[in-house]
N, C-alpha and C positions, 0 to 999 in steps of 0.2 A: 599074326601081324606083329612087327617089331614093335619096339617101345617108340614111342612120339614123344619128342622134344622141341620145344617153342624156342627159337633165338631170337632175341632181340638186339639187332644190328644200331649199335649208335658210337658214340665217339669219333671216331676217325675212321669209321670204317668205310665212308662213301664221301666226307668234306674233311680236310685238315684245315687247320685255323690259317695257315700260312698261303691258301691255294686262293688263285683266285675265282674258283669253281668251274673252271669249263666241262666237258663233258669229256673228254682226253682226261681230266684230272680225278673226275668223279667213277670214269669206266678203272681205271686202272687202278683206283685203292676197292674199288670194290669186288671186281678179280681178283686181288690180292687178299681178301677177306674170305671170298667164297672159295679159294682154297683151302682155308683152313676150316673149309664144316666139312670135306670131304669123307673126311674118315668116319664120320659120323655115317654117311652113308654106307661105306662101303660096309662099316658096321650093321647095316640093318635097318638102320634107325628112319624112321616116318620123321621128315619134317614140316613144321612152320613157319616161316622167318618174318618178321617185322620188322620195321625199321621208322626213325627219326625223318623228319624232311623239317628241321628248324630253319637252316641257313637256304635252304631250296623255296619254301613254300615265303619267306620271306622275300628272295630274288622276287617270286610270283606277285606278291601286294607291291613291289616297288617297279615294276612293270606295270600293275593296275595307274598305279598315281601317273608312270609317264604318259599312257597311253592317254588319260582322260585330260593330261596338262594339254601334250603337244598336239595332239590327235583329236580330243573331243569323245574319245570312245567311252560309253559306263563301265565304270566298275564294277566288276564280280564280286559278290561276296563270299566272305572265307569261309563258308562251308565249301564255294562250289573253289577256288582257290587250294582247298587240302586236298579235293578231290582230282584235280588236276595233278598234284604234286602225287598221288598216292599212284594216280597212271605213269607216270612220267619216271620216277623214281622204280616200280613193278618190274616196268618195261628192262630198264634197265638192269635192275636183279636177277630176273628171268632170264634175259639175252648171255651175260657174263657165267650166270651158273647153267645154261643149256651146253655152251662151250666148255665150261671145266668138267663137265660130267663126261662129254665127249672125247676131251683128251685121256678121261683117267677110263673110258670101256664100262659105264655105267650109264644106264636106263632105264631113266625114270621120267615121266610128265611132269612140267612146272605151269604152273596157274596161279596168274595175278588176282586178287577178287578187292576191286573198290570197296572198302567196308563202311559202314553204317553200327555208330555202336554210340548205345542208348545210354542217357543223362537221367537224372531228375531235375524237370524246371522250375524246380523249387532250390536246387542244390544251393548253397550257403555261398557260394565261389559270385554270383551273379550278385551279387551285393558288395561286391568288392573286388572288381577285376585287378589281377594284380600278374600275367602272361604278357611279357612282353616282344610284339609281333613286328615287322615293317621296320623301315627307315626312323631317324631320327628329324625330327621337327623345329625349326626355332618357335620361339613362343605364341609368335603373332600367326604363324599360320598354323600350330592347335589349338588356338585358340577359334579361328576359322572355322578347322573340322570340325571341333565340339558342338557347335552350333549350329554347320550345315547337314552334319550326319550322326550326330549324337556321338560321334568317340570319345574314348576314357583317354587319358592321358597322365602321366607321371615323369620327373624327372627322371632324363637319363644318369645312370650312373655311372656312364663311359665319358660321357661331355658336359662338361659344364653349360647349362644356359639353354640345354637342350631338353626334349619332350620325345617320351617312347609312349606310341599308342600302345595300351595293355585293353586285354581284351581275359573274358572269366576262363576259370581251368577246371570243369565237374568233373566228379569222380564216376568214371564210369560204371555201369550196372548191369552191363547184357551186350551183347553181339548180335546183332541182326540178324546178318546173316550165315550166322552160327552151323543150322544142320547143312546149309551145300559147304562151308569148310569142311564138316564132318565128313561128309560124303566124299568130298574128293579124297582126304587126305586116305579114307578107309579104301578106298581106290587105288592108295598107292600113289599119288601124286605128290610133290613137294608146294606146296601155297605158300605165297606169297598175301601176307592180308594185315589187316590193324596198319599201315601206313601211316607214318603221322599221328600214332592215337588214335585214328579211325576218325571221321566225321560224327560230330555229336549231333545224334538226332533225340526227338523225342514221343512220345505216342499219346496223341491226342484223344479227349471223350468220344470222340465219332471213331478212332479206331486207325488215324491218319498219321500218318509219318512226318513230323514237322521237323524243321532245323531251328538250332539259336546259334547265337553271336558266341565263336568261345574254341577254345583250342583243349585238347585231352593229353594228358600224360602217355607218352607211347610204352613208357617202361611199366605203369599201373594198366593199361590197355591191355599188354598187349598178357598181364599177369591173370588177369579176367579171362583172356580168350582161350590160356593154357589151362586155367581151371574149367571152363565150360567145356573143353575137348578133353578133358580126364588127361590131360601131359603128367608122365613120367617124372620130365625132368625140365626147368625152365633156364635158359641160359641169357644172360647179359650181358654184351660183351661192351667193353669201352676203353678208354685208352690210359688204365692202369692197370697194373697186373694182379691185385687184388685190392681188398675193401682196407683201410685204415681208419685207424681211431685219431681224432685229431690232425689229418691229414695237412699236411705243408705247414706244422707247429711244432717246435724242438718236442713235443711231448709226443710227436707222433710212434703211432705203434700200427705193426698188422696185423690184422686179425683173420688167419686162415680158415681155423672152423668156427661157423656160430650156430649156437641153436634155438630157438625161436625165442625161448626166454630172456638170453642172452641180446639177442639181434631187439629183441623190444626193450629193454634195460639203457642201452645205448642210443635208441632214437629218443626215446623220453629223456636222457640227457644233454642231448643235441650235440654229440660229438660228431655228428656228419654233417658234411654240407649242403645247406638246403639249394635246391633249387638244381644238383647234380647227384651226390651220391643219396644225399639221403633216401628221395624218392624208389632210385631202385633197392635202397635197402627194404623200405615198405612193401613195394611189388613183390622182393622177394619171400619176404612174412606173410604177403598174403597168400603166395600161390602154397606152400608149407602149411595152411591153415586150413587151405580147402583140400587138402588130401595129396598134392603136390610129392614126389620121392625126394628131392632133391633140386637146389637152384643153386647159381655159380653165377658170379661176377667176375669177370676175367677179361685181358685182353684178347683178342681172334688168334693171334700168334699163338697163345698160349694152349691155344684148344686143345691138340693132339697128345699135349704132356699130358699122362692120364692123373697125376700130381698138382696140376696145375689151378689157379685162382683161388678164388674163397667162397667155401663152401658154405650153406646154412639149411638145415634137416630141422627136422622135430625133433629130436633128441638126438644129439652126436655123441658116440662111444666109442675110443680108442679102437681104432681097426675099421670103422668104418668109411665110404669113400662117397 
């Protein structure tokens, strides 16, 4: 069996900031993305791809709020709301990469799997929801919801005078359904799985799969599910061409290679940006920790340059790649 490599699909590689998301706009940057994992296949290579649903699974809660205004219909809660977004988005993945496999004379099965990946509800994040999900609120009506549905709520930082429900972010701890990925993927299949983070569940004293209120890092997700399936190599792709130090500050610098000691030296300084690079700089130290070859940050373009993004190993030594 080839080496297995985990992508995790975010940045622009399925919503640009500039689109107004239809699915013409969302089909075609995502074709344009899933050409560029090609070669990885043609190479050999077993994948898993994951991917972000922020601006997706958001349209989905602002759809909940219409339907219950004008319509009267209940609201879905965002567990079942990511789980939506994780089929809807799969779907999509699946369809675009079963076509580009066919133009290029490559055959292989794609499989979407809903994922379910485990929290502790204890985790420290539930004490201080600070993810912010949905539309923006004036004050009198989160003031409403806080009262009719217990929502968090915090100023926006985009609007003045406005309210972003925030909802907690746990750090995930296991994959559910971890051995049927295993299984396919050792099948030769390409999966599609961890969407959005994956739905955070959690396992109760009787032995029972519950849900909480609360959204998962897809880039630390999806660095969990690369280490549970023993991955090679972990890839993150997003829409700069590698990791900087100080990013968008006259002091900015790139940082091509890192190596874990390195890559931990720099977050404890907080040269990244939290809330974007930082976090997949973490996923990438974690997956390097738990026995990981190698992880890259890069745009999708960049993929096939074998030169290409920024790299971070457990120990980098001139000549290595």
């Amino acid at each position: 069996m080839g080496k297995l490599a985990v992508i995790a699909l975010g940045g622009n590689a399925l919503l640009r900031d500039d689109e107004a998301g239809s699915i013409e706009q969302q089909e075609a940057n995502t074709l344009e993305t899933i050409e560029n994992l090609i070669y990885l296949l043609k190479d050999g290579y077993n994948l898993v791809i994951t991917h972000g649903n922020g601006p997706q699974v958001g349209n989905i809660l602002m759809r909940n709020d219409a339907g219950e205004q004008v319509y009267g219909i209940v609201q879905m809660p965002l567990d079942i709301c990511v789980a939506d977004s994780q089929g809807g988005i799969g779907y999509m993945v699946e369809r675009m990469l079963r076509n580009v496999m066919k133009k290029h004379g490559i055959e292989r099965d794609v499989v979407t799997v809903i994922t379910m990946v485990l929290v502790d509800p204890d985790d420290k994040s539930f004490l201080n929801p600070s993810k912010r999900i949905g539309k923006l609120y004036a004050i009198d009506e989160a003031d409403k919801l806080k009262s009719a549905k217990g929502w968090d709520f915090k100023p926006s930082s985009k609007r003045k005078g406005y309210y972003s429900r925030v909802v907690p972010s746990p750090e995930p701890v296991g994959i559910v359904n971890i051995d049927m990925i295993r299984h396919l993927v050792s099948a030769g299949a390409v999966v599609i799985a961890a969407g959005g983070g994956g739905i955070p569940v959690y396992i109760d004293e009787a032995g029972c799969i519950r849900t909480v209120n609360g959204v998962i890092d897809k880039d630390i997700a999806s660095s969990v599910l690369a280490s549970q399936l023993g991955a090679n190599e972990f890839y993150i792709l997003t829409d700069v061409p590698n990791i900087y130090k100080d990013f968008g500050l006259p002091t900015q610098e790139k940082l091509e290679f890192l190596d874990r000691k390195d890559a931990l030296h720099y977050l404890k300084q907080g040269v990244f940006a939290e809330g974007s690079m930082e976090p997949k700089i973490r996923a990438s130290v974690r997956f390097i920790e738990k026995g990981g070859e190698k992880s890259v940050i890069t745009e999708a373009k960049k993929l096939e340059d074998r030169n290409f993004g920024s790299k971070i190993t457990l120990n980098y030594e001139d000549g290595d790649n």
